[in-house]
C-alpha positions as CSV (number, residue, x, y, z in Angstrom):
1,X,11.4,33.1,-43.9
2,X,10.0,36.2,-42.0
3,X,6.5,36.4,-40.3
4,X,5.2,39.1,-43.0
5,X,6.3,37.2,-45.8
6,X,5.2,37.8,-50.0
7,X,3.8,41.3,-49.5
8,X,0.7,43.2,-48.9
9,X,-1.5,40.5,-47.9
10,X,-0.1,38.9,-45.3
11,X,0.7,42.3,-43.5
12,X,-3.1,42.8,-44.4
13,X,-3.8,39.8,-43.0
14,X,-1.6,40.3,-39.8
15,X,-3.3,44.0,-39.2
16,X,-7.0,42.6,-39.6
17,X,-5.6,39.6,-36.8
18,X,-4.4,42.3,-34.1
19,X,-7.5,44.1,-35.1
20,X,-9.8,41.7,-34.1
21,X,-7.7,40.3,-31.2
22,X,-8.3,43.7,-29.9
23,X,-12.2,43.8,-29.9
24,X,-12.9,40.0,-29.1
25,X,-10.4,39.5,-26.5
26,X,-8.3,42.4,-25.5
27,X,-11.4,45.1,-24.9
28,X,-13.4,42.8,-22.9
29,X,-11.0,42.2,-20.2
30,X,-9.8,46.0,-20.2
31,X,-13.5,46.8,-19.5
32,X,-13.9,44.0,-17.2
33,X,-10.8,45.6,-15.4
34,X,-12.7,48.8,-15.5
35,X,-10.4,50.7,-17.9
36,X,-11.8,52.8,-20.9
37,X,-11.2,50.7,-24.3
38,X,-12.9,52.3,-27.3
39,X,-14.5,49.7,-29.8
40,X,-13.1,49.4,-33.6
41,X,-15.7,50.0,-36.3
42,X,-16.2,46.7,-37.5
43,X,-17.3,47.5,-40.8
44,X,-14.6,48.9,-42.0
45,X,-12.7,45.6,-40.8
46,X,-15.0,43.4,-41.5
47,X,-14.8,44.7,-45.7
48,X,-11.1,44.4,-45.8
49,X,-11.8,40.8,-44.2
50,X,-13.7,39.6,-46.5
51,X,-12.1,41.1,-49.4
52,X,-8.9,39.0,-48.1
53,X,-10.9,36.0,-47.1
54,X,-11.9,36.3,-51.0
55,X,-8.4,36.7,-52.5
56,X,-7.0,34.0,-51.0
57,X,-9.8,32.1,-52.2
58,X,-9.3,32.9,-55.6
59,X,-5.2,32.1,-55.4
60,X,-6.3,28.5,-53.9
61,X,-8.2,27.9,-56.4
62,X,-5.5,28.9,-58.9
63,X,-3.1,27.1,-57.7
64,X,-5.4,23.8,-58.0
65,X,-6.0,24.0,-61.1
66,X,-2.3,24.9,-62.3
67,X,-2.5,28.4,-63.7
68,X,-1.4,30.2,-61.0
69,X,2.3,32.0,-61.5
70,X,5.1,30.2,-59.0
């Protein structure tokens, strides 16, 4: 119904998305525009990524084979 829907992950999901908009797209054209943009620490993004990526992995697979909760 709403854009952050079901909780944690999604909101997880949306905050990792705005992240990385930011230091793939946004920061290159503020310094191509000459204004000061300081870079994320990717790292730290990059863990809660994958640690998503991974979750929603495992649900997928859950709900293909037919144990996972409705």
């Amino acid at each position: 119904s709403s854009l952050f829907v079901a909780g944690w992950r999604p909101g997880s999901g949306w905050i990792c998305n705005a992240a990385l908009a930011y230091q793939f797209l946004i920061r290159p054209l503020l310094i191509t525009f000459g204004k000061d943009a300081p870079p994320l620490d990717m790292g730290d993004l990059m863990v809660i990524l994958g640690a998503l990526l991974g979750v929603g992995g495992l649900r997928t697979k859950e709900k293909l084979a037919g144990v996972a909760a409705k």
